[in-house]
Backbone bond lengths (Angstrom), bond angles and torsions (degrees), N, CA, C in turn:
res aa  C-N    CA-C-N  psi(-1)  N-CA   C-N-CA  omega(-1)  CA-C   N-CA-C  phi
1 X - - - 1.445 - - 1.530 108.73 -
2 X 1.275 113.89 122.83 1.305 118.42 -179.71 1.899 124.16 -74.35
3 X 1.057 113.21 122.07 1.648 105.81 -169.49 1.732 104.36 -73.43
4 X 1.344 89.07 146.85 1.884 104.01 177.09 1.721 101.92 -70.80
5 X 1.163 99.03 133.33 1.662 113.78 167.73 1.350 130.12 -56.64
6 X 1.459 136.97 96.62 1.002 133.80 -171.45 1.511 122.35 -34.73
7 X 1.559 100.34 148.35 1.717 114.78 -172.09 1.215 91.44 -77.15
8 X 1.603 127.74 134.24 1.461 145.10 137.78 1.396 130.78 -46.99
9 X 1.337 114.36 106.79 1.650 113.41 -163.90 1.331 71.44 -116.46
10 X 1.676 80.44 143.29 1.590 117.85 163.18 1.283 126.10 -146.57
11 X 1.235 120.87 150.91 1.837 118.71 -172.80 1.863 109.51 -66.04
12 X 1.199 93.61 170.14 1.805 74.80 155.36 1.037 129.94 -102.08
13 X 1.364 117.42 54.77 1.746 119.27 136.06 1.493 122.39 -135.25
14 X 1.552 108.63 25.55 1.190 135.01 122.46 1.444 92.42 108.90
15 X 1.200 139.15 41.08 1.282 154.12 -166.54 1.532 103.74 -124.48
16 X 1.170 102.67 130.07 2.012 119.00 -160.63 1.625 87.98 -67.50
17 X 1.586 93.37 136.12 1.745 102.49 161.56 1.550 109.54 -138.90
18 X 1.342 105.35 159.05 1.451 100.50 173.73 1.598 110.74 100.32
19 X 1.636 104.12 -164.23 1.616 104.35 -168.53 1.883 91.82 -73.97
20 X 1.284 139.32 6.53 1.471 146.04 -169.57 1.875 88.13 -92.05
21 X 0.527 128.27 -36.27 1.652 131.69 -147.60 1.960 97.27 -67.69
22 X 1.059 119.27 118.24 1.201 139.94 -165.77 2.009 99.73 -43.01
23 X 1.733 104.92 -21.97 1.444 113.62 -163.54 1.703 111.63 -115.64
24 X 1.771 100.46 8.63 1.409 90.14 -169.73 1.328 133.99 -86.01
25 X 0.889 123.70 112.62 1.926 112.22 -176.23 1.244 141.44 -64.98
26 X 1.667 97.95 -16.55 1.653 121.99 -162.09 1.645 93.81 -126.52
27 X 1.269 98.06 137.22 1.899 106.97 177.09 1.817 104.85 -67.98
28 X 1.051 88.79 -170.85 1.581 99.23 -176.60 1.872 104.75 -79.23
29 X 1.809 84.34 -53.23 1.774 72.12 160.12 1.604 147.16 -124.99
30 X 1.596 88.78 45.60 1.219 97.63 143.89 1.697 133.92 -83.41
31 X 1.630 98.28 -16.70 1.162 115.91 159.79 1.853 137.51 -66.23
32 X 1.200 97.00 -40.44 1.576 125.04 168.06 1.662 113.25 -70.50
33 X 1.510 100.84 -27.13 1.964 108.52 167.01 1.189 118.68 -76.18
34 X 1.679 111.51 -22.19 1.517 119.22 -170.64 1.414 102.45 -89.27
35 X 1.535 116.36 -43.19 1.279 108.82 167.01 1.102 129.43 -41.72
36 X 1.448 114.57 -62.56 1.363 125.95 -161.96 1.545 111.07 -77.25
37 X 1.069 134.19 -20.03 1.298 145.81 168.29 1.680 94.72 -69.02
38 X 1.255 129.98 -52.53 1.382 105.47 -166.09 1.469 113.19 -94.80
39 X 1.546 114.23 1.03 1.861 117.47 161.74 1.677 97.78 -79.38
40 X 1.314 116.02 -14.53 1.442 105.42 176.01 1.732 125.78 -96.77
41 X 1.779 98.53 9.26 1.417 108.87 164.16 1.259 103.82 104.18
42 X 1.789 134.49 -19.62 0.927 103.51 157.97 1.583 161.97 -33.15
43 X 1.469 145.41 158.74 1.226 108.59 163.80 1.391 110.43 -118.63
44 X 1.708 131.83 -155.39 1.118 123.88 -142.07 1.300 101.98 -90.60
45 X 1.803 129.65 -18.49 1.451 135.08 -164.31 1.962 77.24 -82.06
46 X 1.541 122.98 -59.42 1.364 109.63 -131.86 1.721 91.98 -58.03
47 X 1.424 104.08 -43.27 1.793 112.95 -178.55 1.381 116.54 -21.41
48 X 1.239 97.99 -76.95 1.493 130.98 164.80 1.636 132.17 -23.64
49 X 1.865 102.11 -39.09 1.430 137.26 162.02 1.864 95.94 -54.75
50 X 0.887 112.33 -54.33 1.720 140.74 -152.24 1.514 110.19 -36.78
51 X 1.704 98.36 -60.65 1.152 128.43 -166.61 2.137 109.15 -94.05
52 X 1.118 103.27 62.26 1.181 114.85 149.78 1.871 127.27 -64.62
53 X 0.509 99.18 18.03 2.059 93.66 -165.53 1.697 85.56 -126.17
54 X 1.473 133.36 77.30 0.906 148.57 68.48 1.917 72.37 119.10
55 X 1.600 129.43 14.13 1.439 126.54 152.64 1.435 104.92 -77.85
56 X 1.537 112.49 164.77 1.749 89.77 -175.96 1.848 61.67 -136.50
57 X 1.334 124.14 130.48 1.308 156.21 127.06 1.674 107.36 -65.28
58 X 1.755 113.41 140.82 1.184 109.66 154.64 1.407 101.78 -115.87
59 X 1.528 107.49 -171.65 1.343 124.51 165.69 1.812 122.71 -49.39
60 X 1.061 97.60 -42.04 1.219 107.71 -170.67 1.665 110.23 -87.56
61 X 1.580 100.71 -22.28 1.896 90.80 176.37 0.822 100.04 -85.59
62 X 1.483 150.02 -22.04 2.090 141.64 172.51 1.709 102.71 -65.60
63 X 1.666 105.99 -29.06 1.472 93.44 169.53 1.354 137.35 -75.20
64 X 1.564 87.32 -29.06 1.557 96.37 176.32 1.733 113.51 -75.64
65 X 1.284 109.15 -13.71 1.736 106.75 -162.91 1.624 87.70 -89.33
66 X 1.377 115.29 -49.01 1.719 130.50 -171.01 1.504 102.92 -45.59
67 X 1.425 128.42 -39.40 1.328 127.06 -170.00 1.563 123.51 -97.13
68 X 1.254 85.15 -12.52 2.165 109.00 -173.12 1.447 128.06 67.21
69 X 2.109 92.35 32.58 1.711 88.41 163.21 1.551 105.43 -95.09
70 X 1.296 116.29 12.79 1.383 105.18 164.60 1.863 125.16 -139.60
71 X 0.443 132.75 143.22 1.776 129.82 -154.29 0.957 118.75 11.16
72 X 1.701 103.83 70.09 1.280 114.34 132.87 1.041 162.02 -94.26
73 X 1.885 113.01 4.20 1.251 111.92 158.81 1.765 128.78 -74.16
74 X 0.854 102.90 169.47 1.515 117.15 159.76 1.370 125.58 -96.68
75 X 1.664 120.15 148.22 1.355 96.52 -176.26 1.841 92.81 -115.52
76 X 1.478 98.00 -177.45 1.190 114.73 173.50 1.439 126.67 -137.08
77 X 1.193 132.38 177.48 1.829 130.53 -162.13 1.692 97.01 -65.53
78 X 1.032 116.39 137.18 1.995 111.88 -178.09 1.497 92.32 -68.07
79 X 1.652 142.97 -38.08 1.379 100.20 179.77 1.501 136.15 -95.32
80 X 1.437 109.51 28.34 1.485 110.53 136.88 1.449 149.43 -99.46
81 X 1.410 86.80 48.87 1.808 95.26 -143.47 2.002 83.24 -109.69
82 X 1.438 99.36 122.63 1.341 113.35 150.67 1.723 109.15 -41.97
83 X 1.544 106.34 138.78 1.410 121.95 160.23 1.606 109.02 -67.87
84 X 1.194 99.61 156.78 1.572 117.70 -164.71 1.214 84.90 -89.36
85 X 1.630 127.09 154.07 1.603 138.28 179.71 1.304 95.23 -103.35
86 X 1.384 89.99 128.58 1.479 128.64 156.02 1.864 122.23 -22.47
87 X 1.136 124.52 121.84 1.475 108.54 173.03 1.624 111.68 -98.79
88 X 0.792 122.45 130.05 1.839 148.14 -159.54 1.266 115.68 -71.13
């Protein structure tokens, strides 16, 4: 049985985010594990412990996801996606 092709999330200005993003390493929920592990008090070594199954997380990418300089948008269906603006 052939698997369905993942949905394309994009911000609204139509630029790929998420486990879609041409650069991402970590799934969507491997991302949503990192969260929730560190609203549950973890810290960044135990996280880090977590991910045995052959992703290699560092310290610093649970920090960056934990604070939201790094995937933190959300995406949405591409055809409601605002056009990207024009450069002048």
């Amino acid at each position: 049985m052939a698997t369905s092709p993942k949905k394309l999330q994009v911000n609204n200005l139509g630029y790929r985010v998420g486990e879609t993003h041409h650069r991402a390493k970590l799934s969507d929920a491997d991302v949503e594990t990192i969260l929730y592990l560190h609203e549950a008090g973890l810290s960044y070594t135990q996280i880090v412990a977590k991910f045995d199954d052959g992703v290699t997380v560092s310290k610093s990418t649970v920090r960056d996801i934990t604070t939201g300089r790094i995937r933190h948008q959300t995406g949405q269906a591409p055809d409601g996606v605002a056009k990207r603006p024009k450069r002048g």
